[in-house]
Residue, then its C-alpha position, 0 to 999 in steps of 0.5 A: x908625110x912620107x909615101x911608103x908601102x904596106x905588105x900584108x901577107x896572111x899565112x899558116x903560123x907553121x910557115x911564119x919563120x920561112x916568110x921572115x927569113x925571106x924577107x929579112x933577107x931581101x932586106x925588110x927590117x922591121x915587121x908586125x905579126x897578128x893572129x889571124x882569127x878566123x875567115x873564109x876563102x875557096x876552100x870554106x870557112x875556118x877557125x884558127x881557135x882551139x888548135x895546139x900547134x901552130x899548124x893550123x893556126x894563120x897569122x898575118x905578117x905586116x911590113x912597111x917598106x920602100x917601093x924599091x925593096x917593094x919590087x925585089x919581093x915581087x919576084x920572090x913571093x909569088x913562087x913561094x905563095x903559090x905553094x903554100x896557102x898565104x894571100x899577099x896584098x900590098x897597098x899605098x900607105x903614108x906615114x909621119x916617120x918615115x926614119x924608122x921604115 
């Protein structure tokens, strides 16, 4: 097995192309995306069910990278997750094909 790293970042659906786009252009090559259902931070509870748009609606971006293209993001996310509503985590995962990351 091979050590890699995980990148999740929780963020409105409205603002899922944007965080793409700037992964996709400091080099992440592949990624996940789920529905975040439902939660509670700061500013309270919330429910992204029954909403129309994707305003409203948070979804969690999941990614397995390097370590070094790890440490380029580390500078780009946080202005951008400082003026948006998005949690970003990172944590040491290992995985058995490590061709495909």
């Amino acid at each position: 097995m091979t050590p890699k790293k995980r990148l999740e970042i929780i963020v409105d659906g409205a603002l899922q192309d944007k965080v793409l786009k700037l992964l996709t252009n400091h080099g992440v090559t592949g990624y996940t995306i789920l529905p975040a259902l439902s939660g509670e931070g700061p500013e309270g509870a919330w429910r992204g069910e029954g909403l129309i748009a994707d305003v409203g609606q948070m979804v969690m971006i999941l990614c397995i990278l390097d370590a070094a293209k790890l440490s380029v993001l580390e500078t780009i996310l946080p202005p951008f997750l400082d003026k948006h509503q998005a949690i970003c985590t990172v944590s040491d995962v290992m995985v058995f094909r490590p061709s495909i990351f």
